[in-house]
CHARMM internal coordinates of N, CA and C (Angstrom, degrees):
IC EDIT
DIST 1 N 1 CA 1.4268
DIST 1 CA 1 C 1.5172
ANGL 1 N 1 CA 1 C 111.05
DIST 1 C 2 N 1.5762
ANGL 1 CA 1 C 2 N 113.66
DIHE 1 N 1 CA 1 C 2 N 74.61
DIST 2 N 2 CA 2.0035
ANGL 1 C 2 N 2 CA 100.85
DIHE 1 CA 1 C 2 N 2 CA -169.75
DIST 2 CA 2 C 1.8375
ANGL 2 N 2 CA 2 C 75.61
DIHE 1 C 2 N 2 CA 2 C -74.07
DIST 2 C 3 N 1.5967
ANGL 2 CA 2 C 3 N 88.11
DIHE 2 N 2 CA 2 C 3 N 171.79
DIST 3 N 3 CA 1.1606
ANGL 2 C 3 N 3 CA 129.64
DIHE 2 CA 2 C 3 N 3 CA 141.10
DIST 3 CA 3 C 1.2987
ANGL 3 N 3 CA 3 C 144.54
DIHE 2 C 3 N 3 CA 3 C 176.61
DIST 3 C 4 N 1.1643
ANGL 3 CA 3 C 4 N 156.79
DIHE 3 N 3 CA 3 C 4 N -151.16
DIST 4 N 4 CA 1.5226
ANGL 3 C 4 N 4 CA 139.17
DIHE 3 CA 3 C 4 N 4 CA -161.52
DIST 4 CA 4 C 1.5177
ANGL 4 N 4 CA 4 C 102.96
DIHE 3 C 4 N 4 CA 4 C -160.23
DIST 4 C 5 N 1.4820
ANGL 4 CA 4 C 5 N 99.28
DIHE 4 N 4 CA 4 C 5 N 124.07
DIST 5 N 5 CA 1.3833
ANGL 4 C 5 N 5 CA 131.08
DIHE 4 CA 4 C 5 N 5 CA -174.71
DIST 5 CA 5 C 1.2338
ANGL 5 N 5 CA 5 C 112.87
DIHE 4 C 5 N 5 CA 5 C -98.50
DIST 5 C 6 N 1.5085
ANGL 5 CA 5 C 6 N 141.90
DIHE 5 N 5 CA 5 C 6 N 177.99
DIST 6 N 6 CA 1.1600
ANGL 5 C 6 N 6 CA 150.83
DIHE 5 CA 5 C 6 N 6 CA 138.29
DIST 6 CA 6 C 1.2600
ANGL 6 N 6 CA 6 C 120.61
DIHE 5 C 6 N 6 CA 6 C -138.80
DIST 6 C 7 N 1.2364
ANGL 6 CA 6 C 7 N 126.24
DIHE 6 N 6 CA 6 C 7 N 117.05
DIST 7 N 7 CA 1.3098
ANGL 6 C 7 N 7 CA 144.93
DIHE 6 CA 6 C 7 N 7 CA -133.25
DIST 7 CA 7 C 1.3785
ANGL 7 N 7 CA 7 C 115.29
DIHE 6 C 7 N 7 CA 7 C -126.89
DIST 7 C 8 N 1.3733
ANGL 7 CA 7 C 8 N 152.65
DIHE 7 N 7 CA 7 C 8 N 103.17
DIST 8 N 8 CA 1.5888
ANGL 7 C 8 N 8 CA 162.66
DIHE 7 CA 7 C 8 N 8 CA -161.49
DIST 8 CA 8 C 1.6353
ANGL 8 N 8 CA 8 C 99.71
DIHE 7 C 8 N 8 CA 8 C -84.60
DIST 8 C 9 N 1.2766
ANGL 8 CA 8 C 9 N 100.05
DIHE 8 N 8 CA 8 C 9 N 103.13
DIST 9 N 9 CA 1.5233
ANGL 8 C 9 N 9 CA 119.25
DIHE 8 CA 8 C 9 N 9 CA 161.60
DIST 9 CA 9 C 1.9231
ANGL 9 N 9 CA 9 C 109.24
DIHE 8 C 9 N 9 CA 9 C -47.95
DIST 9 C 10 N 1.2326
ANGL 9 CA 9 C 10 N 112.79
DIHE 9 N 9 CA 9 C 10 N 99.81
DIST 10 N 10 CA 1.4692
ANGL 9 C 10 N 10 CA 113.58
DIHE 9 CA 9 C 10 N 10 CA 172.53
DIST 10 CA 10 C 1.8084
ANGL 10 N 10 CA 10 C 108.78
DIHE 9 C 10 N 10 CA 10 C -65.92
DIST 10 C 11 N 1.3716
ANGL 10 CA 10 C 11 N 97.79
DIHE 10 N 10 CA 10 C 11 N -163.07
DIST 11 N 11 CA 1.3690
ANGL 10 C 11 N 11 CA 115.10
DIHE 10 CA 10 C 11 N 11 CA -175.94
DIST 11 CA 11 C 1.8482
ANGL 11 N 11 CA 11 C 93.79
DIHE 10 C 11 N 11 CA 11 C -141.74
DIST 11 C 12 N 1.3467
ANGL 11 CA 11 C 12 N 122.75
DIHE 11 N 11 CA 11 C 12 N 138.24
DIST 12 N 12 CA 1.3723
ANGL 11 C 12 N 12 CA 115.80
DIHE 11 CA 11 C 12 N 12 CA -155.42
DIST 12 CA 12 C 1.9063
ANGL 12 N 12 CA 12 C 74.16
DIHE 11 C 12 N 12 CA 12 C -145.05
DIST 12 C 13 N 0.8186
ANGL 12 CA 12 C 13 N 130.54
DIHE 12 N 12 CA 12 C 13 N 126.93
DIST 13 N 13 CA 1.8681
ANGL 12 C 13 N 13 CA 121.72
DIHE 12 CA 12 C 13 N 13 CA 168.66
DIST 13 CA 13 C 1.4630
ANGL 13 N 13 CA 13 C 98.32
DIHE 12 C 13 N 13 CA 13 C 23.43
DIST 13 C 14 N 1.3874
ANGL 13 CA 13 C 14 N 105.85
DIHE 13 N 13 CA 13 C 14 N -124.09
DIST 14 N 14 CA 1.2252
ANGL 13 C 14 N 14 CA 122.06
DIHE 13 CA 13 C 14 N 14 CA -173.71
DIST 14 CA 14 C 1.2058
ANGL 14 N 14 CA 14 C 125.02
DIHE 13 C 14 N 14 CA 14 C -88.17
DIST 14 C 15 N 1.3266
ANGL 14 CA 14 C 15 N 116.34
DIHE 14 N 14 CA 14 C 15 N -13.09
DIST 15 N 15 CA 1.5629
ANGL 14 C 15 N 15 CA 137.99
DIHE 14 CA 14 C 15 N 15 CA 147.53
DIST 15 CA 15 C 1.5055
ANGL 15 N 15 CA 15 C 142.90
DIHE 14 C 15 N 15 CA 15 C -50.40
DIST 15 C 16 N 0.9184
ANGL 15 CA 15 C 16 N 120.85
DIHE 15 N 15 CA 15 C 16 N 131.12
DIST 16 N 16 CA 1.7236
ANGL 15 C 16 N 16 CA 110.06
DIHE 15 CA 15 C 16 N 16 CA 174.99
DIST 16 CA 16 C 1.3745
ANGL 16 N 16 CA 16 C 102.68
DIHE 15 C 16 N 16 CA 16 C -101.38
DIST 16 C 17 N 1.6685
ANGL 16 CA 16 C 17 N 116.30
DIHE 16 N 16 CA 16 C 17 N 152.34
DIST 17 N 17 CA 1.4065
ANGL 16 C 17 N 17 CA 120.96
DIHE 16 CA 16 C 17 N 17 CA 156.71
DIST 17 CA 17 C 1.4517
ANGL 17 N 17 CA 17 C 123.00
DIHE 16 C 17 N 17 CA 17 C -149.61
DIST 17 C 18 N 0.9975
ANGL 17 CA 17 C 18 N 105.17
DIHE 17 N 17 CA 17 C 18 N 148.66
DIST 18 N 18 CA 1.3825
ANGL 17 C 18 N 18 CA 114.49
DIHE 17 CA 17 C 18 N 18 CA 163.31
DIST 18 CA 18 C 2.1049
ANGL 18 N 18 CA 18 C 122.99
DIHE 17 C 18 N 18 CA 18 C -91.41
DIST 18 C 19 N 1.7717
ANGL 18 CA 18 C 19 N 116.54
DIHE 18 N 18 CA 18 C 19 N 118.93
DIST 19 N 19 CA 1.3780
ANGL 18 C 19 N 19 CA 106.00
DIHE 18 CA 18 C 19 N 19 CA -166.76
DIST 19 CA 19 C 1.5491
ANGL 19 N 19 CA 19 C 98.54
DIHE 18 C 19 N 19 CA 19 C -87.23
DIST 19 C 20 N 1.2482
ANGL 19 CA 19 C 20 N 116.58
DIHE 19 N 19 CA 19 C 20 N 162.09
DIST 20 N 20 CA 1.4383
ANGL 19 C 20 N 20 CA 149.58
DIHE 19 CA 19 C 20 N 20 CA 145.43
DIST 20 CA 20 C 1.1712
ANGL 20 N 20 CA 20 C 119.08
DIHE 19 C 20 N 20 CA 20 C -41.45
DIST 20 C 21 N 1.4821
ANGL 20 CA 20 C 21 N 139.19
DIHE 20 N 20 CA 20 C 21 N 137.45
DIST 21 N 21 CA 1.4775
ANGL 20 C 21 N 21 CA 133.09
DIHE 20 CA 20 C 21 N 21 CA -173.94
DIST 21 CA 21 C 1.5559
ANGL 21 N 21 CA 21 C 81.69
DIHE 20 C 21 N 21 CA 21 C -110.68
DIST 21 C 22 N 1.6952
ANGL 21 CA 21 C 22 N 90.73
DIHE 21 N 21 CA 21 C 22 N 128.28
DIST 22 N 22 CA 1.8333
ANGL 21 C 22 N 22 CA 100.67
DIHE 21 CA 21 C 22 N 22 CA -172.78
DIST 22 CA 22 C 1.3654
ANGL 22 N 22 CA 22 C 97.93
DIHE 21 C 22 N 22 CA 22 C -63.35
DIST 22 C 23 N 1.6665
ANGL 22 CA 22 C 23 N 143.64
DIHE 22 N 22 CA 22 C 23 N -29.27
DIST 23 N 23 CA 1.4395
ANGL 22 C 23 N 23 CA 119.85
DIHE 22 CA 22 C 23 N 23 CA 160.09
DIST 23 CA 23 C 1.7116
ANGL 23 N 23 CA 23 C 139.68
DIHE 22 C 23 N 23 CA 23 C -24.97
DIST 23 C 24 N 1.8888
ANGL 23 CA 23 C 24 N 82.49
DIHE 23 N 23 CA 23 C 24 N -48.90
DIST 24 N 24 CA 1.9377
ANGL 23 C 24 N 24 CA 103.34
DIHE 23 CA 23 C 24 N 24 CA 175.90
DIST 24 CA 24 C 1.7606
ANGL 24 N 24 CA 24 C 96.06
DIHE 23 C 24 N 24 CA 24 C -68.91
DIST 24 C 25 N 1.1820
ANGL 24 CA 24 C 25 N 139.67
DIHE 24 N 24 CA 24 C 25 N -50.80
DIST 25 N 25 CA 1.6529
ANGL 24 C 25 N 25 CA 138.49
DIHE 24 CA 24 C 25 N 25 CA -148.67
DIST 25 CA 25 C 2.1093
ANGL 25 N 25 CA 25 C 71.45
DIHE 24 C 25 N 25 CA 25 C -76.31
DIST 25 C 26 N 0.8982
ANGL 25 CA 25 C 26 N 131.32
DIHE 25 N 25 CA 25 C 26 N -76.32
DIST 26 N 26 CA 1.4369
ANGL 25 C 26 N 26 CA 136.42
DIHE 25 CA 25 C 26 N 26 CA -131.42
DIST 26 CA 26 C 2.0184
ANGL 26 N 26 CA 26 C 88.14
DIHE 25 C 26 N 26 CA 26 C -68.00
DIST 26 C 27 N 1.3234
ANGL 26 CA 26 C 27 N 102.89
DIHE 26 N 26 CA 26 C 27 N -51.36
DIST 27 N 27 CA 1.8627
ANGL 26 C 27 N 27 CA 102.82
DIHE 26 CA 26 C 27 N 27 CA -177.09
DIST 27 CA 27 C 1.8973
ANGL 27 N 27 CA 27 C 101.81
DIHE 26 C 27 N 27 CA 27 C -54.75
DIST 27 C 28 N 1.5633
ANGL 27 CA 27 C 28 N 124.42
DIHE 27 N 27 CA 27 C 28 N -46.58
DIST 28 N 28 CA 1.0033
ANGL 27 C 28 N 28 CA 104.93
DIHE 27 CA 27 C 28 N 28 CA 165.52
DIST 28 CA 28 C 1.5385
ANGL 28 N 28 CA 28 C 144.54
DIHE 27 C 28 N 28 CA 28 C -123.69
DIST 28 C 29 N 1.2012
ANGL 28 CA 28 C 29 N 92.11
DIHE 28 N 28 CA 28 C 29 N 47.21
DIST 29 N 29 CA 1.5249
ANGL 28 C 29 N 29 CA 106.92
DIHE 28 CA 28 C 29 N 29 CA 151.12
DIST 29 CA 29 C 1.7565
ANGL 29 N 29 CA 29 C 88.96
DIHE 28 C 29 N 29 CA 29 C 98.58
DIST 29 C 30 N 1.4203
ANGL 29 CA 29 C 30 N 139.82
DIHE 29 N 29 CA 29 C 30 N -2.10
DIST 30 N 30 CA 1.1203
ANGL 29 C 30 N 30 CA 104.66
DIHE 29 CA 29 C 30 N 30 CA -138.83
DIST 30 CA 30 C 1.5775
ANGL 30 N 30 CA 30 C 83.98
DIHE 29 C 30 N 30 CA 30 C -115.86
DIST 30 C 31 N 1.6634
ANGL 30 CA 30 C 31 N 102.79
DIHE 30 N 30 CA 30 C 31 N 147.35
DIST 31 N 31 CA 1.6153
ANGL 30 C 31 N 31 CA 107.87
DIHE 30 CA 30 C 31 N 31 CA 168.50
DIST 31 CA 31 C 1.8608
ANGL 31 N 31 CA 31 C 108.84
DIHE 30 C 31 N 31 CA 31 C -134.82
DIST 31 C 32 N 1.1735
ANGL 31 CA 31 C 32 N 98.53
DIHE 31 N 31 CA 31 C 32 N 175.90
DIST 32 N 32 CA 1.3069
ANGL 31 C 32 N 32 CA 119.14
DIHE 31 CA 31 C 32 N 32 CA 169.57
DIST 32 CA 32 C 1.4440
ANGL 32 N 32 CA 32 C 126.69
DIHE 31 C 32 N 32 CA 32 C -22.59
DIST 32 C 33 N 1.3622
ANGL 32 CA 32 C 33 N 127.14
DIHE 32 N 32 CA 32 C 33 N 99.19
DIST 33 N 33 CA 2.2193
ANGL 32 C 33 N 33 CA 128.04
DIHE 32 CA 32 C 33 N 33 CA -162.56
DIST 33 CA 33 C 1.5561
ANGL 33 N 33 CA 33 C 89.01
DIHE 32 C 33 N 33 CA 33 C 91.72
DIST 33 C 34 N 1.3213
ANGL 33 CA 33 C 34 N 132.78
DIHE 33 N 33 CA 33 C 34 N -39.51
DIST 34 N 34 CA 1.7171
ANGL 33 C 34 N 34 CA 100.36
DIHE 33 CA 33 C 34 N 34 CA -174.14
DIST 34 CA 34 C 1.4201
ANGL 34 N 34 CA 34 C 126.30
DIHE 33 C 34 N 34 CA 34 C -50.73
DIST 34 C 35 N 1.1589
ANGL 34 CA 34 C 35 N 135.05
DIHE 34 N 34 CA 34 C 35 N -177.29
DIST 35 N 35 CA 1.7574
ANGL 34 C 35 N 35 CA 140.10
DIHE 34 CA 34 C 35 N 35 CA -159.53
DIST 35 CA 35 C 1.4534
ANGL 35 N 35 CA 35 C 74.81
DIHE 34 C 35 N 35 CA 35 C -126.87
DIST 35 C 36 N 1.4488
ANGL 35 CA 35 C 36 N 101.34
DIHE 35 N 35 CA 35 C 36 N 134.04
DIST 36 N 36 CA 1.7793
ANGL 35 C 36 N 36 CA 126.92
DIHE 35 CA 35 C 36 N 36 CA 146.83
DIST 36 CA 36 C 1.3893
ANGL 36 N 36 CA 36 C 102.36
DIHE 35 C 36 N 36 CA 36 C -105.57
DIST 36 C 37 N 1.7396
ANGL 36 CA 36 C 37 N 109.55
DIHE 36 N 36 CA 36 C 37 N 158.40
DIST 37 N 37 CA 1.4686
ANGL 36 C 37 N 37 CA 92.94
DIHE 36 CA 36 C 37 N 37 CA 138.35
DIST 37 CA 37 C 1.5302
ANGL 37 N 37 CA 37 C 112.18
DIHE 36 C 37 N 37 CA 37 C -137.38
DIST 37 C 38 N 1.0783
ANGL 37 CA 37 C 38 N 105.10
DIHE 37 N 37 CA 37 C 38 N 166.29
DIST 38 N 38 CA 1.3517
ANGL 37 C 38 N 38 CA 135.57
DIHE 37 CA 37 C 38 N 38 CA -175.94
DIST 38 CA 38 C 1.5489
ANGL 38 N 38 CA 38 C 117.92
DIHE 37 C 38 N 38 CA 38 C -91.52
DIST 38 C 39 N 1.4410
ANGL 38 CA 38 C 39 N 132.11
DIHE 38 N 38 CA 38 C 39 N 93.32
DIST 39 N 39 CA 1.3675
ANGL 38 C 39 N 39 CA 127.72
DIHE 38 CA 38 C 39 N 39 CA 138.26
DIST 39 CA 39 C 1.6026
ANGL 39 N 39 CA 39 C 137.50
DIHE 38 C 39 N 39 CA 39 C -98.90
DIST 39 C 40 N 1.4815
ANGL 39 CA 39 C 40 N 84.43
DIHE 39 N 39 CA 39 C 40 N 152.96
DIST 40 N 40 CA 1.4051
ANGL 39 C 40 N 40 CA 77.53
DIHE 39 CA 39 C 40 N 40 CA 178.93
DIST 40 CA 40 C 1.4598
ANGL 40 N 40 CA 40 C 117.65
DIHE 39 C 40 N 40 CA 40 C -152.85
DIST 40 C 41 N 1.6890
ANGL 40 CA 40 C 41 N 117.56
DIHE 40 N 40 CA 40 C 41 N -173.72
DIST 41 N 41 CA 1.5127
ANGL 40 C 41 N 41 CA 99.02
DIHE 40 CA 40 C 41 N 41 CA 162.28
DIST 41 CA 41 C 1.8965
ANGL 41 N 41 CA 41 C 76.42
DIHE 40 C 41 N 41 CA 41 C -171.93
DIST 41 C 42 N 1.0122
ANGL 41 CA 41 C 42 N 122.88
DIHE 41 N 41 CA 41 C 42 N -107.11
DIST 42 N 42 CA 1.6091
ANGL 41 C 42 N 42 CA 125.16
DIHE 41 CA 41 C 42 N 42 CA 166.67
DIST 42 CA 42 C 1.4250
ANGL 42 N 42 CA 42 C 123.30
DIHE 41 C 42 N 42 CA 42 C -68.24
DIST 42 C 43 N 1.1657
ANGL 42 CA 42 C 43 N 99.22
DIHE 42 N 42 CA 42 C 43 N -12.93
DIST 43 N 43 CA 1.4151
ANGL 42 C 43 N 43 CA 125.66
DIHE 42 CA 42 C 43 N 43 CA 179.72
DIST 43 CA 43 C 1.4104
ANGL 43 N 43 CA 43 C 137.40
DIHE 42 C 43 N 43 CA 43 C -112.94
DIST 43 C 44 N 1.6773
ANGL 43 CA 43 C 44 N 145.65
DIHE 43 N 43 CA 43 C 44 N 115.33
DIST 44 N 44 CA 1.3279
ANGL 43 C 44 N 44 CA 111.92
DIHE 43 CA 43 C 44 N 44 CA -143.55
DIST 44 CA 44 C 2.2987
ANGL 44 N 44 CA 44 C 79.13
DIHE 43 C 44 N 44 CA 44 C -116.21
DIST 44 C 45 N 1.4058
ANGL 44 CA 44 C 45 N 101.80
DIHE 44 N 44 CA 44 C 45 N 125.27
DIST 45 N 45 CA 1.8563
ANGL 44 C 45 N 45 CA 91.40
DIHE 44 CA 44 C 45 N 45 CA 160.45
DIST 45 CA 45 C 1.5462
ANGL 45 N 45 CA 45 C 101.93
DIHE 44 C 45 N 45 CA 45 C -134.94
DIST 45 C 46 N 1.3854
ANGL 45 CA 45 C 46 N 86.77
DIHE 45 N 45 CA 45 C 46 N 142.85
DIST 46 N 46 CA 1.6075
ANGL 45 C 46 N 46 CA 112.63
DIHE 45 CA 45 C 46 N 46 CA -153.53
DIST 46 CA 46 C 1.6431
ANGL 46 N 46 CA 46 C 86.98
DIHE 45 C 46 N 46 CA 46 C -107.35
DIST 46 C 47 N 1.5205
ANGL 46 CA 46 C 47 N 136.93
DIHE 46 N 46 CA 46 C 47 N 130.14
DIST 47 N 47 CA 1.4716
ANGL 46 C 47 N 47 CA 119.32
DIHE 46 CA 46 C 47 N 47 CA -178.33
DIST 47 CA 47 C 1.6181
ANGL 47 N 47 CA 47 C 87.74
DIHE 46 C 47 N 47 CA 47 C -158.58
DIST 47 C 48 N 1.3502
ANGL 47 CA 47 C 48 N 102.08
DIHE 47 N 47 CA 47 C 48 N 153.24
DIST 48 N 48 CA 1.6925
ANGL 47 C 48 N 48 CA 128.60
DIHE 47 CA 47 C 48 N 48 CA -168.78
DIST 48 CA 48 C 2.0410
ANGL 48 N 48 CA 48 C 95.32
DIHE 47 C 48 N 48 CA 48 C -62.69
DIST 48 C 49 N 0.9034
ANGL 48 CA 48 C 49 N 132.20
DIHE 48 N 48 CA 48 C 49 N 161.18
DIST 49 N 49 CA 1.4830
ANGL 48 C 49 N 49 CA 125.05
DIHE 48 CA 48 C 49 N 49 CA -163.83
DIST 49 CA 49 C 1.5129
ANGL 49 N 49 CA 49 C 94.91
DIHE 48 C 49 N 49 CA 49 C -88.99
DIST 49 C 50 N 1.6046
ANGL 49 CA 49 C 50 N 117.04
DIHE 49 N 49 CA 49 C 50 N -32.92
DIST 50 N 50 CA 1.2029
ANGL 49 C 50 N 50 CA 106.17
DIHE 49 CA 49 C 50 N 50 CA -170.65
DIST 50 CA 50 C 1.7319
ANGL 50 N 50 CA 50 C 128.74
DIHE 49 C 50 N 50 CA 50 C -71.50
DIST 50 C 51 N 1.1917
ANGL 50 CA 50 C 51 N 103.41
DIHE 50 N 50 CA 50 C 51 N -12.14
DIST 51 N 51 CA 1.8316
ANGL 50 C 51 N 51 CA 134.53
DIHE 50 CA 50 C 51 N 51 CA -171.26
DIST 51 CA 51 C 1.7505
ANGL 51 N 51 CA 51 C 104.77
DIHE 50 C 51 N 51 CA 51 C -80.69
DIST 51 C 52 N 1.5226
ANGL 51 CA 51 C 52 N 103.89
DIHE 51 N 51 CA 51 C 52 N 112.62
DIST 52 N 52 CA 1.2373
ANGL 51 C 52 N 52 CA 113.04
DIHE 51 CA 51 C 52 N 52 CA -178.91
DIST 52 CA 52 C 1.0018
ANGL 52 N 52 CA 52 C 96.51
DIHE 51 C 52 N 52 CA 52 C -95.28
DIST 52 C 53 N 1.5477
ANGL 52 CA 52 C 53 N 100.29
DIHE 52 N 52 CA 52 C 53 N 155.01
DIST 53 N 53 CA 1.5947
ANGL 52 C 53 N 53 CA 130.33
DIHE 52 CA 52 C 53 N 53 CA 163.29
DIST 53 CA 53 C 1.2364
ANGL 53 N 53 CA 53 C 134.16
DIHE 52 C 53 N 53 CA 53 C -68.22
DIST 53 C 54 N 1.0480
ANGL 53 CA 53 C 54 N 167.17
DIHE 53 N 53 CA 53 C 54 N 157.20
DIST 54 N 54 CA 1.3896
ANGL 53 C 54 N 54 CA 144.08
DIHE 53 CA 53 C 54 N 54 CA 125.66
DIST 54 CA 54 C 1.6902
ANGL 54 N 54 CA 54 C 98.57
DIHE 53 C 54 N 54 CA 54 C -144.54
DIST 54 C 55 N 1.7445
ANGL 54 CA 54 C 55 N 103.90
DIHE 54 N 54 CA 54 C 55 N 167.08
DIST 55 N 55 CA 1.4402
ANGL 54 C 55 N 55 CA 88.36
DIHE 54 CA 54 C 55 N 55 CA 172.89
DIST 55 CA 55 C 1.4215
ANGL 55 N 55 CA 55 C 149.01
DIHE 54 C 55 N 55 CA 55 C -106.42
DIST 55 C 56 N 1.6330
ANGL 55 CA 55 C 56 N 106.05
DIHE 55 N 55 CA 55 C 56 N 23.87
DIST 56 N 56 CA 1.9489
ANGL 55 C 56 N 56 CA 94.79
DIHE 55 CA 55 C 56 N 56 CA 136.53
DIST 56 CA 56 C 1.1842
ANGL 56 N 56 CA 56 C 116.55
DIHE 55 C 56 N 56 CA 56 C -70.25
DIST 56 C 57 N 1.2580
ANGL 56 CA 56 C 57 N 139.90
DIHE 56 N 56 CA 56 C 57 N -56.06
DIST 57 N 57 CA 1.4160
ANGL 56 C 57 N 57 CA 137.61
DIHE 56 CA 56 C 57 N 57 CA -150.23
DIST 57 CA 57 C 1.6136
ANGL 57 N 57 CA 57 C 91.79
DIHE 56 C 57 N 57 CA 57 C -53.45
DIST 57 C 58 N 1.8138
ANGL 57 CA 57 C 58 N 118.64
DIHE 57 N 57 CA 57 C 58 N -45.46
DIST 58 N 58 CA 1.5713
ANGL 57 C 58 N 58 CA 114.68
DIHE 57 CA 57 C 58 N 58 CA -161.07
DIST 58 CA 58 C 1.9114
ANGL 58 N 58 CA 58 C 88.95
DIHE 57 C 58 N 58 CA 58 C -66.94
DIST 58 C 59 N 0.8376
ANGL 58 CA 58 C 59 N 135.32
DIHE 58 N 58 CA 58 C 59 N -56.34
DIST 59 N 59 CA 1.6887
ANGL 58 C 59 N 59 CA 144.87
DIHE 58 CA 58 C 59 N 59 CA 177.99
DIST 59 CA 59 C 1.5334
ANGL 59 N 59 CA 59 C 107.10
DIHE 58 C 59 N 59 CA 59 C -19.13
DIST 59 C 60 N 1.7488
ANGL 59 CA 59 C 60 N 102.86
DIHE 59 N 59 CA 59 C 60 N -69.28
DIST 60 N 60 CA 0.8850
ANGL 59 C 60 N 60 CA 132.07
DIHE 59 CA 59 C 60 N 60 CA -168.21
DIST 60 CA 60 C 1.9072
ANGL 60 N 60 CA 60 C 104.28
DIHE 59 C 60 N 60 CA 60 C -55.69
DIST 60 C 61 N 0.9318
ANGL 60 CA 60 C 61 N 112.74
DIHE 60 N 60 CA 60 C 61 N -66.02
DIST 61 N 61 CA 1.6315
ANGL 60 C 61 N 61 CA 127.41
DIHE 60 CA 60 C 61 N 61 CA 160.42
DIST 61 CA 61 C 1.2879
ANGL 61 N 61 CA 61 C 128.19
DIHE 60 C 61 N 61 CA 61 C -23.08
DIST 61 C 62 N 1.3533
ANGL 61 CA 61 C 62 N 99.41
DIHE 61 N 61 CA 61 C 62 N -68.38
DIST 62 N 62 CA 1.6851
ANGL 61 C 62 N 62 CA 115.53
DIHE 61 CA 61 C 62 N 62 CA 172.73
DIST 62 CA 62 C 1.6925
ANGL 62 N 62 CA 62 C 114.99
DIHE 61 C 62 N 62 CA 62 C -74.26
DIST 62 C 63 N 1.0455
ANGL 62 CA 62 C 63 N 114.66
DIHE 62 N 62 CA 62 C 63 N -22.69
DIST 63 N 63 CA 1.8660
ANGL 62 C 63 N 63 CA 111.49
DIHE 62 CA 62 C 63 N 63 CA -175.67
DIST 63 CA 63 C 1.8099
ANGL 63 N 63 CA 63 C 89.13
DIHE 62 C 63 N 63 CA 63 C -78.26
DIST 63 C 64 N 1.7893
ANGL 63 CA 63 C 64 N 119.11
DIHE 63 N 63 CA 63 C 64 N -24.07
DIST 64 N 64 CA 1.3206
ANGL 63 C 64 N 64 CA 94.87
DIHE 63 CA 63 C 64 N 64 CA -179.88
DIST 64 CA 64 C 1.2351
ANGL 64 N 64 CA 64 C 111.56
DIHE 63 C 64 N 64 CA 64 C -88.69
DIST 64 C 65 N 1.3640
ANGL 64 CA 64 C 65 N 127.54
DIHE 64 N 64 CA 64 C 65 N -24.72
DIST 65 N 65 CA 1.2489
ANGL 64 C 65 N 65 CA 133.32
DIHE 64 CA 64 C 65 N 65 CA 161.97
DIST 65 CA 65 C 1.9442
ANGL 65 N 65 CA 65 C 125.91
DIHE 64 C 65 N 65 CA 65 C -42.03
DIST 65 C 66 N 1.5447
ANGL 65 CA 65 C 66 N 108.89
DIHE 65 N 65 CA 65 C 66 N -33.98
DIST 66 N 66 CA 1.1054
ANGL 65 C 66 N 66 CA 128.14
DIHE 65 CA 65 C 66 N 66 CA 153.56
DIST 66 CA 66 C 1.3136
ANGL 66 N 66 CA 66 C 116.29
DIHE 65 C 66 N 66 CA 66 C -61.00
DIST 66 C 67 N 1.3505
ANGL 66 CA 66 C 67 N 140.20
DIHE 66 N 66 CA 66 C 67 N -48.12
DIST 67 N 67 CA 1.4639
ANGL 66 C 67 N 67 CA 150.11
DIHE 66 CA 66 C 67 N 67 CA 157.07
DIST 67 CA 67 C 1.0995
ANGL 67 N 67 CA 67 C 100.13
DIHE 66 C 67 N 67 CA 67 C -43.10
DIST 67 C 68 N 1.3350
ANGL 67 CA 67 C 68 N 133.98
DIHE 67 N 67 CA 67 C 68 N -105.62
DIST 68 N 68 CA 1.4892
ANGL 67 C 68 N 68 CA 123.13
DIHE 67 CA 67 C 68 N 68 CA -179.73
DIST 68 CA 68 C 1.3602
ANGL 68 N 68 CA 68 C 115.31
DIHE 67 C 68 N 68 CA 68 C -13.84
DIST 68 C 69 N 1.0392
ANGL 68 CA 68 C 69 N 140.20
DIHE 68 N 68 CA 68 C 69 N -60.82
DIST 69 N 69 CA 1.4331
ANGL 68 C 69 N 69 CA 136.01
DIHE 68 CA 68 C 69 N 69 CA -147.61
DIST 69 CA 69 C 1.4937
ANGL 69 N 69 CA 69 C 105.80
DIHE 68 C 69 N 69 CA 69 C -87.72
DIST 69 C 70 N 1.6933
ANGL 69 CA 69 C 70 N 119.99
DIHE 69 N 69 CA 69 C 70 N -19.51
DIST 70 N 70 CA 1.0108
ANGL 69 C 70 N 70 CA 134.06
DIHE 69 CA 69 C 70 N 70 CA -174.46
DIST 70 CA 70 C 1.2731
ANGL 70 N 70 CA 70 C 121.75
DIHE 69 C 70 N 70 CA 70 C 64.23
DIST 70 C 71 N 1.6290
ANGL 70 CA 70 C 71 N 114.16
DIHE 70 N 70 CA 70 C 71 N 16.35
DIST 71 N 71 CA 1.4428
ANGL 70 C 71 N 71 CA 102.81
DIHE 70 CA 70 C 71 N 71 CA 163.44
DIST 71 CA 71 C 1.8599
ANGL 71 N 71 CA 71 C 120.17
DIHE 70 C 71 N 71 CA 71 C -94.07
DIST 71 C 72 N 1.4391
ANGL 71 CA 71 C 72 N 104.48
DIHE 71 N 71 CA 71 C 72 N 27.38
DIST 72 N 72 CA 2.1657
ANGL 71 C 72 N 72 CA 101.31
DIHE 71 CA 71 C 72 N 72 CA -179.31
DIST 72 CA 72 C 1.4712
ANGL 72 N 72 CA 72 C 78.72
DIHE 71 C 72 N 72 CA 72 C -143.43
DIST 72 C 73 N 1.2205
ANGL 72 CA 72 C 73 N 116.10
DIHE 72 N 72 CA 72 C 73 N 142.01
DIST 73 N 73 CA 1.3697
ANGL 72 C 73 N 73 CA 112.89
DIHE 72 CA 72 C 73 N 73 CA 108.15
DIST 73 CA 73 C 1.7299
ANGL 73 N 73 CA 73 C 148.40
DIHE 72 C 73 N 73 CA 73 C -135.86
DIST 73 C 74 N 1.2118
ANGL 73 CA 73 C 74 N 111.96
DIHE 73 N 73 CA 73 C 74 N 136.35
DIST 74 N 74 CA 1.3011
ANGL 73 C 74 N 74 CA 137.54
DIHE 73 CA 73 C 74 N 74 CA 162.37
DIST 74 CA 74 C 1.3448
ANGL 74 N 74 CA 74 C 143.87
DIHE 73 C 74 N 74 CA 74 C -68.75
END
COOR INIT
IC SEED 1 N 1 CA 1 C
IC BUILD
């Protein structure tokens, strides 16, 4: 199910954040004290700690990410 959000950078103390649409926490499992992690580089993916990587799934991901954005198609 890709799709594309736009999301309002909060103010947290001294922190900034961006929240979760309780749809995304509830589709993957994740609640309140669990560990995400965070990579990045030009790119920010935010994924449940338990969710491995490998590289179709990253392929697989990004060609839809290309769809959305409408610059590939596949």
């Amino acid at each position: 199910m890709p799709a594309k959000i736009e999301r309002k950078i909060l103010r947290i103390g001294d922190s900034k954040a961006a929240a979760l649409p309780p749809d995304w926490l509830r589709a993957f499992n994740i609640d309140v004290g669990d560990k995400i992690e965070v990579i990045y580089n030009s790119v920010i993916i935010i994924k449940p700690k338990s969710l491995s990587l490998d590289a179709d799934f990253l392929k697989k991901e990004l060609d839809l990410i290309l769809k959305i954005e409408g610059g590939k198609d596949n």
